[in-house]
N, C-alpha and C positions, 0 to 999 in steps of 0.2 A: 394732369397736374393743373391745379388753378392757376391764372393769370390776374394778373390785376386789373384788366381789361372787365374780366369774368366777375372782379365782386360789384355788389351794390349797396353796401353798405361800410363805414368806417368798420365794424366789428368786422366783417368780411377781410378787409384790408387789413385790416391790425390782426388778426389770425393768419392771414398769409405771412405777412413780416414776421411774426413769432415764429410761424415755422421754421421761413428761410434762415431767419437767425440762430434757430438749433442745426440745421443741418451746416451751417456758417461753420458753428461752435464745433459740431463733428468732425469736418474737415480741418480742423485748427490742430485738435489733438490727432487726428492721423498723422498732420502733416508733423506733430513736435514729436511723435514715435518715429517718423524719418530721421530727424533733425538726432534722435538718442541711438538709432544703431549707425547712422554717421560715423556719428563720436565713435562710437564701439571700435568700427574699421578705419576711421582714420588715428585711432588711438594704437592699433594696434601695426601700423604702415609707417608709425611717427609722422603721418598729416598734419599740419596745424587748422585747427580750427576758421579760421580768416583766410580766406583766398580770394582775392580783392577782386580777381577778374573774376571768378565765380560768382561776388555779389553783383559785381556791375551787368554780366550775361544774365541773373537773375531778374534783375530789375528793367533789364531792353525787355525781358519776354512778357515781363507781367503788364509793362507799358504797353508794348504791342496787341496782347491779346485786349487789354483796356479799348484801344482803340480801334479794334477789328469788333468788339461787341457796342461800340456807340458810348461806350464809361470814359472819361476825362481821365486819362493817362498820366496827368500830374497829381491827381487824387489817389492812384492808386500807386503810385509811384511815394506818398507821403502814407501811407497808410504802410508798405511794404519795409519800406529801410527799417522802421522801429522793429516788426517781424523778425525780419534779419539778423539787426544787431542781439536782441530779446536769442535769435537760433544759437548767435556764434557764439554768446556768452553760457549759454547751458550746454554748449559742446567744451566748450573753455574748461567748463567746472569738472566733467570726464576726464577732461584730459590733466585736468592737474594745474590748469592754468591762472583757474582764477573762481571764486565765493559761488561763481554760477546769479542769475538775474533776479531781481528783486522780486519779490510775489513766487518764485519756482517752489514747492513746497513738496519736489518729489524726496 
C-alpha cells in the first residue's frame, strides 16, 4: 500500500486521497447496512432506536481509537455525532418512528 511518505508528486498525493476516500465511502455503506439490519432486530425485540449509552460508548471508542492513531479525538468526536444521529434516525424510519434522514434515498 502507498504511503504518503512514498509519493512525490501532488498527482501522487491526490491519487492516494481519492483512493482512501473511496474506500472511506465503502466503509460508510457497510457500516449504514449495519446500521439497517439493526433496525431489523431491534425492530423486531421492540428496541428503540436511541440508546444514549450506546451512543456515548460509541463515541469514547472512536475518541480513543482517535487518539491511540495520533488523530485529534475532538475531530473525530465532531465528525461521528452527525454519523450517529444521520444512524439513529434511518433506524427511527424502520421502526416506524419517524420520515428517516435527509438525503436517505433508500
Amino acid at each position: 500500500m502507498t504511503q504518503p511518505s512514498d509519493c512525490t508528486s501532488m498527482a501522487e498525493l491526490r491519487a492516494l486521497i481519492d483512493s482512501i476516500d473511496a474506500r472511506l465511502v465503502a466503509l460508510l455503506a457497510e457500516r449504514a447496512a449495519c446500521i439497517d439490519r439493526a433496525a431489523e432486530i431491534k425492530s423486531a425485540i421492540g428496541m428503540p432506536a436511541r440508546i444514549d449509552a450506546r451512543v456515548e460508548d460509541v463515541v469514547a471508542k472512536v475518541r480513543a481509537e482517535a487518539a491511540r492513531r495520533g488523530l485529534d479525538p475532538d475531530l473525530v468526536e465532531a465528525l461521528w455525532r452527525p454519523l450517529i444521529e444521520w444512524s439513529i434516525a434511518r433506524e427511527e424510519r424502520v421502526l416506524g418512528h419517524g420520515p428517516g434522514p435527509a438525503g436517505d434515498r433508500r
